[in-house]
C-alpha positions as CSV (number, residue, x, y, z in Angstrom):
1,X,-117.0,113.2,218.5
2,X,-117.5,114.8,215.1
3,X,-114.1,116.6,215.7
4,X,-112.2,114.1,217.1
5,X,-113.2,112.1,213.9
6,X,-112.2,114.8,211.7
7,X,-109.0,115.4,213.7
8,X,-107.9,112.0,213.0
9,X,-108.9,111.6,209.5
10,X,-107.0,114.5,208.9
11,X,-103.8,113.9,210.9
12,X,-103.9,110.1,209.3
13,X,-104.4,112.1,205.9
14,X,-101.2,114.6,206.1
15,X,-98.8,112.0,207.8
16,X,-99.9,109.8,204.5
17,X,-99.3,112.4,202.4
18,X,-95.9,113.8,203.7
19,X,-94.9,109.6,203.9
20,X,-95.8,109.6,200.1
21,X,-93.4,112.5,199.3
22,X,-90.6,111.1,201.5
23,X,-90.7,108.2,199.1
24,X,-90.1,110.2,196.3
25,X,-87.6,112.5,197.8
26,X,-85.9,111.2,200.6
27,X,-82.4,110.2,199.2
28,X,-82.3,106.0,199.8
29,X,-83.7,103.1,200.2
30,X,-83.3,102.7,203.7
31,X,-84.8,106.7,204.1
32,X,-87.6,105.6,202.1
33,X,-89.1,102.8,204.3
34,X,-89.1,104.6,207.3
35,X,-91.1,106.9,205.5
36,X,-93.2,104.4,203.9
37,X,-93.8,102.2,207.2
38,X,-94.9,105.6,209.2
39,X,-97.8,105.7,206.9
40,X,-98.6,102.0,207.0
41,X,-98.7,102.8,210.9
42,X,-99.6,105.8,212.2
43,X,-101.6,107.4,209.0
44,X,-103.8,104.1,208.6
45,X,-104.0,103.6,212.2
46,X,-105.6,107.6,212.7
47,X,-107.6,106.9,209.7
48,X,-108.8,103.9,211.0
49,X,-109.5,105.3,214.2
50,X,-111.2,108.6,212.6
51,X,-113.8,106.1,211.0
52,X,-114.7,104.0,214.1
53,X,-115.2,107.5,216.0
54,X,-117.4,108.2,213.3
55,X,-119.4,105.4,212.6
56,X,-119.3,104.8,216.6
57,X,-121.0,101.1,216.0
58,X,-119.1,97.7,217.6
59,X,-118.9,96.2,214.7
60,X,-116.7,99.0,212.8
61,X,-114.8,99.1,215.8
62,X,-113.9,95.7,216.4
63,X,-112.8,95.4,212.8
64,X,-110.9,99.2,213.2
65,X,-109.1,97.6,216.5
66,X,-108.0,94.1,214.2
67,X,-106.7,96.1,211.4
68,X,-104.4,98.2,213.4
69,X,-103.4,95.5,215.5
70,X,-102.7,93.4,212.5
71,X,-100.6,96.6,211.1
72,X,-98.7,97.0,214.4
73,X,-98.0,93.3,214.2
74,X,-96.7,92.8,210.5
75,X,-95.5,96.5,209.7
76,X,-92.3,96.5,211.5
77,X,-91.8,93.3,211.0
78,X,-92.3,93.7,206.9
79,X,-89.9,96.5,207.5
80,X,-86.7,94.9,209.0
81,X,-87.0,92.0,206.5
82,X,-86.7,94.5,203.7
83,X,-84.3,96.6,204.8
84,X,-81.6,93.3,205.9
85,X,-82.8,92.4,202.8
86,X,-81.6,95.9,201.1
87,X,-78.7,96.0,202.9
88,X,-77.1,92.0,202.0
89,X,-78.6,92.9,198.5
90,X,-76.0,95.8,198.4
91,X,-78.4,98.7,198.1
92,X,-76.7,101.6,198.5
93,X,-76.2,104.1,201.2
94,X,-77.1,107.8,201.2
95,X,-73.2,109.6,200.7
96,X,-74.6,111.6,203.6
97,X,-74.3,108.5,205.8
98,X,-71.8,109.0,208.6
99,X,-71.4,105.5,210.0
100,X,-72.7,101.9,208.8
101,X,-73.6,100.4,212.3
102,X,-73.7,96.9,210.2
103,X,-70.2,96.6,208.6
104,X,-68.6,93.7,209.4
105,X,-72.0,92.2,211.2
106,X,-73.8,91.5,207.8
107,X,-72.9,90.0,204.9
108,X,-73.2,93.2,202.0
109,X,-73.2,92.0,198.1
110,X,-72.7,93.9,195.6
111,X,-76.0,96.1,194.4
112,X,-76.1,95.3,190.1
113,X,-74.2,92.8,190.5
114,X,-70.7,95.1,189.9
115,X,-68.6,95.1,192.6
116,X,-67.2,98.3,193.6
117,X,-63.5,97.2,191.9
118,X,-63.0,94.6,189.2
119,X,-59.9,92.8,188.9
120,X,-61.2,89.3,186.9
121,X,-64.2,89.2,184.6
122,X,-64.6,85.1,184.4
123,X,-66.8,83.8,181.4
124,X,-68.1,80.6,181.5
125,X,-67.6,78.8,178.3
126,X,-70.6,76.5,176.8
127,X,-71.1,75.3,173.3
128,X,-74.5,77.5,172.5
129,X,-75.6,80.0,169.6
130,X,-74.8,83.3,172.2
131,X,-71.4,82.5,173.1
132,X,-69.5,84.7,170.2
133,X,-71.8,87.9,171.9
134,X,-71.1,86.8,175.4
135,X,-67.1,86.8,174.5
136,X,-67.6,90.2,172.9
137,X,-68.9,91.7,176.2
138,X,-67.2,90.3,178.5
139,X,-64.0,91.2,176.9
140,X,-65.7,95.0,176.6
141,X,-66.7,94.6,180.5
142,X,-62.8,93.6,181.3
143,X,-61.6,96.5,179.3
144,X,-63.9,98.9,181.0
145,X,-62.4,97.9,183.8
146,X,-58.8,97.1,182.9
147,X,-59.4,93.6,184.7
148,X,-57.9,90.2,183.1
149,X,-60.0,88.3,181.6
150,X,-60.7,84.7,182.3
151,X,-62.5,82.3,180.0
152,X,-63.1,78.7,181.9
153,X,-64.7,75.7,180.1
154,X,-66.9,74.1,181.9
155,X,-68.1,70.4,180.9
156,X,-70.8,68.6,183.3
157,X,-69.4,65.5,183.8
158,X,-71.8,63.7,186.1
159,X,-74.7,65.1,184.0
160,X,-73.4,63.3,180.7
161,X,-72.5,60.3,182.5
162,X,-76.0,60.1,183.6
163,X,-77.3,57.9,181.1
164,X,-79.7,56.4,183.1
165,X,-80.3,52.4,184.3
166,X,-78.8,50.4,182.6
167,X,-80.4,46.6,182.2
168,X,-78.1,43.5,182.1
169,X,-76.4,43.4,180.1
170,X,-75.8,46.8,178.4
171,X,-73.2,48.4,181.4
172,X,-70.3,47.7,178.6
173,X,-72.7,49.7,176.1
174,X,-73.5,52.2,178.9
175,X,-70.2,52.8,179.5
176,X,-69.2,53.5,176.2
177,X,-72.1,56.1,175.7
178,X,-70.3,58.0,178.9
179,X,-67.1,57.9,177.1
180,X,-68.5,59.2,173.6
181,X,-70.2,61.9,175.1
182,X,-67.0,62.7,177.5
183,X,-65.0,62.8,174.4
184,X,-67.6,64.7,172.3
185,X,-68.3,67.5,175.0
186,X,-64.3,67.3,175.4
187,X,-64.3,68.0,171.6
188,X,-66.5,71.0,171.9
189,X,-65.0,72.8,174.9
190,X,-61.4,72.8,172.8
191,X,-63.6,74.7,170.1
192,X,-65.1,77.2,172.5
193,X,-61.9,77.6,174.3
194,X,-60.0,78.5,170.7
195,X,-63.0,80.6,169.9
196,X,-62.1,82.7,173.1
197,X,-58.2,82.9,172.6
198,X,-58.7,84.2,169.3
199,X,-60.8,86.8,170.5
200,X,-59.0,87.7,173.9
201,X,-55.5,87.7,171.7
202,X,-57.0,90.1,168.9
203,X,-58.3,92.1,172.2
204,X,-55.1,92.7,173.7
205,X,-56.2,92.4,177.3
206,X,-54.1,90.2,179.8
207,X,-56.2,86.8,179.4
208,X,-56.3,83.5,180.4
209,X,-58.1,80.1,180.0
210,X,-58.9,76.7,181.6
211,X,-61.0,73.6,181.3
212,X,-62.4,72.0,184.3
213,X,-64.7,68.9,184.3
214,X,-67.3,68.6,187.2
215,X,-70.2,70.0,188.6
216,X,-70.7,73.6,187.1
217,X,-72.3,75.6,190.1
218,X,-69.4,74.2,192.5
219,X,-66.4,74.8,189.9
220,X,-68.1,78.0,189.7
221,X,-68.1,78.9,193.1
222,X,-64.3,77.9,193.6
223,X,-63.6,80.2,191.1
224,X,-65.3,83.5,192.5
225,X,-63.7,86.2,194.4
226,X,-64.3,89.6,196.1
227,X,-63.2,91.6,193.6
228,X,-64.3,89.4,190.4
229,X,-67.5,89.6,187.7
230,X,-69.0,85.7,186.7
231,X,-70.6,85.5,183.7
232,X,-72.2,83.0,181.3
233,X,-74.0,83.0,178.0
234,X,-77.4,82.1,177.3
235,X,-79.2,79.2,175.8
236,X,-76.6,76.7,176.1
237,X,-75.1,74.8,178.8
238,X,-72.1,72.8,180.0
239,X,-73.3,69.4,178.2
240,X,-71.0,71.6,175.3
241,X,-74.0,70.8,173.0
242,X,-74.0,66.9,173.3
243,X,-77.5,66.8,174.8
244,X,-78.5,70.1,173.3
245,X,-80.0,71.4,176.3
246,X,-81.2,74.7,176.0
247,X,-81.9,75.7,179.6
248,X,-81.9,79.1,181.5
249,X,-78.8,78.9,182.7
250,X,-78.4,81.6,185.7
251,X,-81.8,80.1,187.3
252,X,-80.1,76.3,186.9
253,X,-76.8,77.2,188.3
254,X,-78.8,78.7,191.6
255,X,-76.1,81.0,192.0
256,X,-75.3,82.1,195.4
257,X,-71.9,83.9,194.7
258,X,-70.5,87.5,196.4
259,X,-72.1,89.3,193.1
260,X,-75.4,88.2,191.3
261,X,-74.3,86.1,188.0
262,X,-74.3,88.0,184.7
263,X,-76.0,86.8,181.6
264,X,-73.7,88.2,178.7
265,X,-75.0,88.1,174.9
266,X,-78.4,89.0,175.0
267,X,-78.7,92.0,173.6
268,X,-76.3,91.4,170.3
């Protein structure tokens, strides 16, 4: 019994071990797990079985017997959530790879959030003290690519016409605070948007611009494309700086585009 214990020990040991160095060698993601889930598996289980062998008690098999049955249970399951997850999330293949059995049957994004050719780098326009960096990079990021660039200002109407109940009455004087701040966010987006044309035109890259009133993450959405980068500043949002809301603004918009959002301007 004292060398059937060993035997497992050791065999759960060196599968372990040669599951570690597949990790760090093998080429991808996808390569990687299998190694990885082999040792949750197979190594644990021996190990766990070389212990219960050795011990030889009831009790330290009973609990040898749960854990593995618990590892056979959640391990393979663990592993094909994280490797759909991989794949949708765009992680890449090995260039070894002869065939991807899931084209056309998954959904694939774009892993970085750069998809493989850029034809329109979008930047959302907001009134907010990052928008001169964010213009700066995102016409660098269209050049890079020789894409046109696209600068969209965005004002949140039903947000600024949210001015909460209003008690008898005060709807006349409700309705004119809508108005003022429509006119003031109005104000400010024509400032952004001449803020970006002077830039784009000193740029010399094919450019365009447009303001559109609504719900952000929608007019967002109706904008994006397969082969097209969205991005926004930080620290401001599409109030234009009428409510000075100072918000994260990829976490509000809950983006759920082809390509993850880019944040532009924080690192100038």
């Amino acid at each position: 019994m004292n060398w059937l214990a060993s035997l497992c020990l050791i065999a759960g040991a060196l599968i372990c071990f040669l599951a570690a160095a597949g990790v760090l060698r093998l080429p991808d993601f996808f390569m990687r797990m299998h190694a990885a889930t082999k040792a949750g598996v197979v190594g644990s289980g021996l190990v766990l079985l070389g212990v219960a062998i050795s011990d030889g008690s009831l009790a330290t098999w009973v609990k040898a017997g749960a854990a593995v049955v618990f590892l056979l249970l959640t391990t393979p399951v663990a592993g094909h959530l994280l490797g759909r997850a991989a794949y949708v999330g765009g992680a890449p293949l090995w260039r070894g790879t002869a065939q991807d059995s899931l084209a056309g049957v998954l959904p694939r994004g774009h892993f970085g959030g750069m998809p493989p050719t850029v034809e329109k780098v979008i930047l959302a326009l907001a009134a907010g003290p990052r928008l001169e960096p964010a213009i700066v990079e995102a016409i660098a990021l269209a050049r890079e690519h020789d894409a046109e660039l696209c600068g969209v200002a965005l004002i949140d109407a039903p947000r600024l016409n949210n001015v909460g109940p209003a008690p008898i009455g005060a709807i006349g004087y409700a309705q004119r605070m809508r108005d003022r701040r429509l006119a003031q966010a109005r104000r400010a987006a024509a400032d952004t948007i001449q803020r970006f044309e002077s830039a784009a035109s000193a740029a010399g890259l094919k450019w365009s611009v447009r303001l559109e009133e609504g719900r952000p993450r929608r007019l967002l959405h109706a904008l994006d494309g397969p082969a097209t980068v969205v991005a926004v500043a930080p620290l401001g949002w599409f109030d234009q700086g009428v409510l000075d809301m100072r918000v994260d603004v990829a976490r509000r918009l809950r983006w759920q585009g082809r390509a993850p959002l880019r944040v532009l301007g924080l690192g100038m």
